[in-house]
MISE-943810 format. One record per residue: residue in one letter; x, y, z of N, C-alpha, C in turn. Coordinates in steps of 0.2 Angstrom, whole numbers, plus 5000, padded with zeros to 4 digits. Layout:
<lodrens>
aXYZXYZXYZ...
</lodrens>
This chain:
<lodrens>
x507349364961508049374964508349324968x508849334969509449264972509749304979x509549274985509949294990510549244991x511249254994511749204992511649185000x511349105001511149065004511349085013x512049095013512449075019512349155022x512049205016511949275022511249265024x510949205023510149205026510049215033x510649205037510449215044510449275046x510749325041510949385042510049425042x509949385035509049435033508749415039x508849355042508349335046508249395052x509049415056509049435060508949515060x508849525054508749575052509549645051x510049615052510549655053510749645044x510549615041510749645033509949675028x509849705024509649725019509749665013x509049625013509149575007509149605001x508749664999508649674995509249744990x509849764997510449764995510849724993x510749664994511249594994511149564987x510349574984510249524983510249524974x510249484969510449474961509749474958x510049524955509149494950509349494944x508949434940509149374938508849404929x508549444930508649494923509049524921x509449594927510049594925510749564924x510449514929511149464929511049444920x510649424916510449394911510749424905x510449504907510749554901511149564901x511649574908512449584909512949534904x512849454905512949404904512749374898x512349404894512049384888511649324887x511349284892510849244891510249274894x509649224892509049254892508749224900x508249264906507949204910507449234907x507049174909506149154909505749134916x505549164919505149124925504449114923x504449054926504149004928504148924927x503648914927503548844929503648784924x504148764922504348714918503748654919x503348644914502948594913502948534908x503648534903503648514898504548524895x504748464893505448454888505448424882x505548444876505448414871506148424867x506648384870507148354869507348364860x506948324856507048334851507148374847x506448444848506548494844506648544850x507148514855507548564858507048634860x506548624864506148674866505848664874x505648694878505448674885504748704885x504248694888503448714890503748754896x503448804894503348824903502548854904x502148824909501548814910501248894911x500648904909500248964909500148964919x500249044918500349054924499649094927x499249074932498549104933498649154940x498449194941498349234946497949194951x497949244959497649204964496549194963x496449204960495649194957495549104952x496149114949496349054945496249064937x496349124936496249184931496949164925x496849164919497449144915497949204912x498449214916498749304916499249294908x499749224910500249234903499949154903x500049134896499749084891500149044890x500248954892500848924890501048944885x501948914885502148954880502648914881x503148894874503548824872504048894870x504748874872505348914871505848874868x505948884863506848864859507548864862x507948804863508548864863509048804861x509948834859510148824857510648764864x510548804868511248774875510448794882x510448714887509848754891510348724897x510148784902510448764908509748764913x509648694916509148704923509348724928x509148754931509148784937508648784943x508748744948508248704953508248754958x507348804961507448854964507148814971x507248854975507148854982506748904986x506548864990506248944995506548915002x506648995004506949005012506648995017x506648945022506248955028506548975033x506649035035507049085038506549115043x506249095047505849105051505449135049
</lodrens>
């Protein structure tokens, strides 16, 4: 999910509900008819137009989803963040 940056002080302080506020990014996806994917892009292969996104392990180091190479027509990156809001 996406909290919009500038009410962060507000989650911090506790006077808002992040999880009222906040987007998530499946619905926003299916609303909007494109696809999201999370996780961790490990790989672009430009030519055949495809991106890697790396096998994703649990806290053991256990292998839960299997890398996996995804297609597509039009890609948009999208560079995530984490909040450090005390």
């Amino acid at each position: 999910t996406h909290v919009w940056k500038p009410l962060l002080h507000e989650v911090a302080s506790g006077s808002l509900d992040a999880n009222a506020n906040e987007i998530n990014y499946r619905a926003h996806a299916r609303k909007h008819h494109y696809e999201f994917q999370l996780g961790r892009m490990s790989g672009l292969d430009r030519q055949a137009r495809e991106i890697v996104i790396a096998a994703f392990r649990d806290d053991d180091g256990a292998e839960v989803v299997p890398e996996r190479r995804i297609s597509y027509d039009t890609l948009v990156l999208a560079v995530g963040s984490t909040a450090n809001d005390f």
